[in-house]
TIDREN-567279 format. One line per field, with one value per residue (C-alpha): residue number from 1; x, y, z; residue in three letters. Coordinates in Angstrom, 1 decimal, m for minus. Each point is the difference from the previous one (the first is absolute). Layout:
! residues N
i	(NUM	...)
u	(X	...)
v	(Y	...)
w	(Z	...)
aa	(ALA	...)
END
This chain:
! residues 251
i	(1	2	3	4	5	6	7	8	9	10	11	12	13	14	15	16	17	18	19	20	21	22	23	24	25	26	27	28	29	30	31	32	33	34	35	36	37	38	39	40	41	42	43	44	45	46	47	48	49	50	51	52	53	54	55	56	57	58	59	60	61	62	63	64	65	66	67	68	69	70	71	72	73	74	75	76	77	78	79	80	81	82	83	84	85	86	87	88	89	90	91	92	93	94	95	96	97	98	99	100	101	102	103	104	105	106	107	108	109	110	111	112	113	114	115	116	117	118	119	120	121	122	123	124	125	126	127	128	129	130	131	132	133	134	135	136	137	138	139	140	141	142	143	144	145	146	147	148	149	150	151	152	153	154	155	156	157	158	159	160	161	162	163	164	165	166	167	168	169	170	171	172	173	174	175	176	177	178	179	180	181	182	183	184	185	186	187	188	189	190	191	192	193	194	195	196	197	198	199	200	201	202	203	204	205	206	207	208	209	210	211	212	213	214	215	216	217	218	219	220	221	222	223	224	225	226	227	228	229	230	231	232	233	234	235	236	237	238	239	240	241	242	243	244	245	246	247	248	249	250	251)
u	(41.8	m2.5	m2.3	0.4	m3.6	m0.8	m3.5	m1.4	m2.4	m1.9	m1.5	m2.5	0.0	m2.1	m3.1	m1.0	1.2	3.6	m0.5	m0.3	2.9	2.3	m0.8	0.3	3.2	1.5	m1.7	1.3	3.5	0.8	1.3	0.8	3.8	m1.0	1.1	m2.0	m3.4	m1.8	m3.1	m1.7	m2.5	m2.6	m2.8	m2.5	m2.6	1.7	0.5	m3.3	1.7	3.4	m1.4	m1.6	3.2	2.0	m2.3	2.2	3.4	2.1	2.9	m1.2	m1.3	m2.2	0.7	m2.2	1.3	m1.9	m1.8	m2.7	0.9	m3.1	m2.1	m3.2	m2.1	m0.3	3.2	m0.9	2.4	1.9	0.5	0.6	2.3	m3.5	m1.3	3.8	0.4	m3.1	1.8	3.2	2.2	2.9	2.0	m1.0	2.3	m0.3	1.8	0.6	1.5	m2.7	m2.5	1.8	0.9	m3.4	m2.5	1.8	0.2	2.2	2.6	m3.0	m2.8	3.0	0.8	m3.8	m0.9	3.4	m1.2	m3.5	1.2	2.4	m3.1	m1.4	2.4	1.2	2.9	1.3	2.9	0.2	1.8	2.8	1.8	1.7	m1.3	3.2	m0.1	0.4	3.3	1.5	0.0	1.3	m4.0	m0.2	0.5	m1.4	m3.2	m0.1	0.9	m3.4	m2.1	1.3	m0.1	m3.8	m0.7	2.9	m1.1	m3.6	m0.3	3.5	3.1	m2.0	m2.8	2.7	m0.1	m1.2	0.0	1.3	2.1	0.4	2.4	m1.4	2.2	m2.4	2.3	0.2	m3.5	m1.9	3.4	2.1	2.6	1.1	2.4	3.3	0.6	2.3	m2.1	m3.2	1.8	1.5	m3.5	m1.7	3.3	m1.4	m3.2	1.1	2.1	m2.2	m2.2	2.8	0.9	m3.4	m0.9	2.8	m1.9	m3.1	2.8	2.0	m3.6	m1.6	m0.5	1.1	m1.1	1.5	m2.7	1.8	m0.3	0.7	0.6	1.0	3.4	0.8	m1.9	3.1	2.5	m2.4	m1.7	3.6	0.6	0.1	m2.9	m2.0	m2.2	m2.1	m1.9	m3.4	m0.6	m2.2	m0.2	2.4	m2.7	m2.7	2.1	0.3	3.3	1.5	m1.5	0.8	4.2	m0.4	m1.2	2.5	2.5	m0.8	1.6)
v	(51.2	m0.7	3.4	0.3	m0.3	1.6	m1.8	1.2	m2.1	1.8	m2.7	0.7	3.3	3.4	2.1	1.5	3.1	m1.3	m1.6	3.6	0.9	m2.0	m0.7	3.6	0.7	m3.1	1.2	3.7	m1.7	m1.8	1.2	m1.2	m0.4	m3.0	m3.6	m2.3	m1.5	1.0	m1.7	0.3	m3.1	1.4	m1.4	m1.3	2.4	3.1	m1.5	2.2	3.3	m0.9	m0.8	3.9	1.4	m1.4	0.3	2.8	m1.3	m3.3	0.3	m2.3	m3.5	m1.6	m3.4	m2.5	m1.2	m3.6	m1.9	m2.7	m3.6	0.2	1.9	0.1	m2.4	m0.5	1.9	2.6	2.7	m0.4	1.7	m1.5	1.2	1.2	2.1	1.6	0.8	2.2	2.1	0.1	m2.1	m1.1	m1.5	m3.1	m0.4	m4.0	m1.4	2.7	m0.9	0.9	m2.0	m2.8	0.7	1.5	m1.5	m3.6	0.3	m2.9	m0.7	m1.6	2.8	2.4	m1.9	m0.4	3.7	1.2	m2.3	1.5	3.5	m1.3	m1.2	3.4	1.5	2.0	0.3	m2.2	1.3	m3.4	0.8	m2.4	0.3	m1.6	0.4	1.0	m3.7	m1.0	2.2	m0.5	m3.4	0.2	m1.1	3.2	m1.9	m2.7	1.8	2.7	m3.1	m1.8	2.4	0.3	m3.3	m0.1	2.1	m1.1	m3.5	0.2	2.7	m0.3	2.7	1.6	1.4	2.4	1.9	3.2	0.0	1.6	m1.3	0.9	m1.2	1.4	m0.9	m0.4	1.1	3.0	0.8	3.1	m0.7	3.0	m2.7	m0.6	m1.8	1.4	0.6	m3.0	m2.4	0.7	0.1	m3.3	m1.5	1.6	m1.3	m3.3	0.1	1.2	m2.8	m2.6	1.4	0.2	m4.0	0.0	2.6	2.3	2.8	0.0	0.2	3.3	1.3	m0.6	2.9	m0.8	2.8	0.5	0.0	0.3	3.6	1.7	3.9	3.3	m0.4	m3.5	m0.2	1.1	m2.5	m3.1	1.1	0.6	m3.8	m1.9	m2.4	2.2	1.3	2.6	m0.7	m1.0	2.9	m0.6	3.0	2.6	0.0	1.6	3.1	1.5	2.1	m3.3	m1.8	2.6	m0.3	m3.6	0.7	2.6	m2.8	m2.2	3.4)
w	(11.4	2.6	1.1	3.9	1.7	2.9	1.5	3.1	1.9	2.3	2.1	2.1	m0.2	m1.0	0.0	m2.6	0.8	0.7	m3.0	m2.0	1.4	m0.5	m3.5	m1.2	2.1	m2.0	m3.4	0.9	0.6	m2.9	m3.8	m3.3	1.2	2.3	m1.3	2.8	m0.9	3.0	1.3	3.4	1.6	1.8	2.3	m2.2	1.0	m1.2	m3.7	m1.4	1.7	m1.4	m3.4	0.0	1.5	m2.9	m2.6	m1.9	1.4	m1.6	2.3	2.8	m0.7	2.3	1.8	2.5	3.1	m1.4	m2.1	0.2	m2.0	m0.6	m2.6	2.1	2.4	4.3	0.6	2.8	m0.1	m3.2	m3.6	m2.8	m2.9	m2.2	2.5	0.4	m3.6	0.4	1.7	m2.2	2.2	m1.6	2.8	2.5	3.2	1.1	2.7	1.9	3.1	2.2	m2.2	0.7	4.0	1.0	m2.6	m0.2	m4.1	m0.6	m3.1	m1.7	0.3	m1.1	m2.6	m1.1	0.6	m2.4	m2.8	0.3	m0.2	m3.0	m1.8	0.1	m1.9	3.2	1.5	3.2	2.6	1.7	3.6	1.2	3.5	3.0	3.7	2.4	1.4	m3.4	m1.3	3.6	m0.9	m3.1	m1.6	m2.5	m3.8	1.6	0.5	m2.9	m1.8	0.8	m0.3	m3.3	m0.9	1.4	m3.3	m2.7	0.9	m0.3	m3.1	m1.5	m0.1	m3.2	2.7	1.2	m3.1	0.3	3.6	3.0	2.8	3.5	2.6	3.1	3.4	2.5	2.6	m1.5	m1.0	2.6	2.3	m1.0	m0.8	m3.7	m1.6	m1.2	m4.2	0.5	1.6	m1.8	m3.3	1.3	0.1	m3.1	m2.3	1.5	m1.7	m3.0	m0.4	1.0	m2.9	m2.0	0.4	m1.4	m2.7	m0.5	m1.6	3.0	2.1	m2.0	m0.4	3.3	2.6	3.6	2.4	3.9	2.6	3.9	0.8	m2.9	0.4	m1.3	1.8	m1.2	m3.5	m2.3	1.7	m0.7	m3.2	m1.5	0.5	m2.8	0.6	1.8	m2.1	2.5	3.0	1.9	2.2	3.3	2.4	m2.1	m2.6	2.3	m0.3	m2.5	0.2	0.9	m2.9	m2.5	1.4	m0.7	m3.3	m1.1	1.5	m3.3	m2.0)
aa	(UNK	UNK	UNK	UNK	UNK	UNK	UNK	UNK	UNK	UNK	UNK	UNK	UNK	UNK	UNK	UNK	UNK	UNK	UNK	UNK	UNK	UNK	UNK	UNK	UNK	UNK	UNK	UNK	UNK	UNK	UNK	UNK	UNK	UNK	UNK	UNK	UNK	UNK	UNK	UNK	UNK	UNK	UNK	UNK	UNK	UNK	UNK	UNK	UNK	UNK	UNK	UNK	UNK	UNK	UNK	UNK	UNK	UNK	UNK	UNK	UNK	UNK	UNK	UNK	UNK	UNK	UNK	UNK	UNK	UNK	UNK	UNK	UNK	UNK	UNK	UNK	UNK	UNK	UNK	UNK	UNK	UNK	UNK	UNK	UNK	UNK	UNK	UNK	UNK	UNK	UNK	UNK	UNK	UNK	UNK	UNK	UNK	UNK	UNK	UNK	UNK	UNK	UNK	UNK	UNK	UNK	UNK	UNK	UNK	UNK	UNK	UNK	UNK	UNK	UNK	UNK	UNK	UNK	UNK	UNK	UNK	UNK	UNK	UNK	UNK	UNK	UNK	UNK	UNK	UNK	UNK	UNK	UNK	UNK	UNK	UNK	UNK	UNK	UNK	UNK	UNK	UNK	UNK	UNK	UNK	UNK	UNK	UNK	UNK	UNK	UNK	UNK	UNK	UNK	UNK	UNK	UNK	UNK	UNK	UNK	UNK	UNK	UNK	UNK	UNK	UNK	UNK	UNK	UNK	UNK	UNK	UNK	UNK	UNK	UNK	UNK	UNK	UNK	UNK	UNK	UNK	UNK	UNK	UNK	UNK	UNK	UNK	UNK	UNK	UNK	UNK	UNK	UNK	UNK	UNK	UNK	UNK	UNK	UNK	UNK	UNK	UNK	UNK	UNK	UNK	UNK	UNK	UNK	UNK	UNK	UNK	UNK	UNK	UNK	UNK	UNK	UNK	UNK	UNK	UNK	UNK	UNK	UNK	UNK	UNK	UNK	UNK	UNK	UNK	UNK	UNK	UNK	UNK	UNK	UNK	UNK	UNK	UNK	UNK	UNK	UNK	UNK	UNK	UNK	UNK	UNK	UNK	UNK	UNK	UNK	UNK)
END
């Protein structure tokens, strides 16, 4: 049985006392009865404060929005996988959709930042997605099937082992729009069996999180899918009433 995650990524956003906030209104929300893992990505600045706010709490896991290839050197900017561990990060998002649109991270440098974080020992949710122009032209396996391959191919299938997966609709992403349960249950069953042709148990094992708009209203209908396994959250996870529904949703 695969544990539903909930992972918010908070982009670029926070102060410190936003920061305070939010995390004790999500600390203050959870209990024992909740079955999701739950992990939030903050902006890299706020890991020290977040590292004292859950100093006495296990409930929340911490993630990065990225991850160096590189252990150290002339890379203005970056952070590698040591420096995160300092701060108990157990979680590396990589590929993110933005990363690739705004910061021009190709299929390579994905593929070479995921295998770094997988040499660390932490965890990589490796982000896969189709532009609009791209499903309306009927594109999406053909794209979430490259920037699969851009890893499989380079590291083998065995590198998705112990890792996350998100399929992230660009369309869908900050737009208000999301996918139904049918057609994003439509796509994630594609992974899975991709995998599957593959490794058979990565692919029964593997977690594949939603990440188009995701929100307290729409959480239960996609997380109750059967390859869904719970969901990238953008903006909903800057709230925390709103990330605590999707939370509960995984019950």
């Amino acid at each position: 049985m695969r544990q539903t995650i909930v992972a918010g990524n908070w982009k670029l956003n926070g102060t410190r006392d936003s920061v305070k906030n939010l995390i004790n209104g999500i600390k203050n929300g959870l209990d024992n009865n909740d079955k999701a893992c739950v992990i939030i990505s903050p902006v890299a600045i706020h890991m020290g404060l977040i590292l004292k706010l859950l100093s006495d709490f296990s409930g929340i896991k911490v993630g990065s929005q990225n991850a160096c290839a590189n252990d150290s050197g002339a890379y203005t900017g970056e952070l590698s996988c040591a420096m995160l561990q300092e701060y108990n990060v157990e979680y590396v998002i990589v590929g993110h959709s933005e990363r690739r649109s705004l910061f021009k991270e190709n299929d390579d440098d994905v593929a070479n930042r995921f295998k770094a974080v997988k040499d660390s020992g932490l965890i990589p949710i490796l982000c896969v997605g189709e532009t609009l122009e791209e499903r309306e032209s009927d594109q999406t396996e053909v794209i979430i099937s490259r920037q699969l391959d851009a890893v499989i191919d380079k590291f083998g299938v065995d590198s998705l082992q112990n890792s996350v997966i998100a399929y992230e609709p660009v369309w869908a992403i900050g737009t208000g729009k999301t996918a139904t349960g049918e057609q994003a249950q439509e796509v994630h069953n594609f992974i899975r069996q991709k995998i599957a042709k593959l490794n058979q148990v990565i692919s029964d094992k593997i977690q594949i999180l939603y990440g188009g708009s995701v929100n307290g209203g729409n959480a239960k209908e996609l997380f109750g899918k059967n390859d869904i396994d719970g969901g990238l959250i953008g903006g909903a996870s800057l709230k925390a009433d709103e990330f605590l529904k999707i939370i509960k949703a995984a019950n």
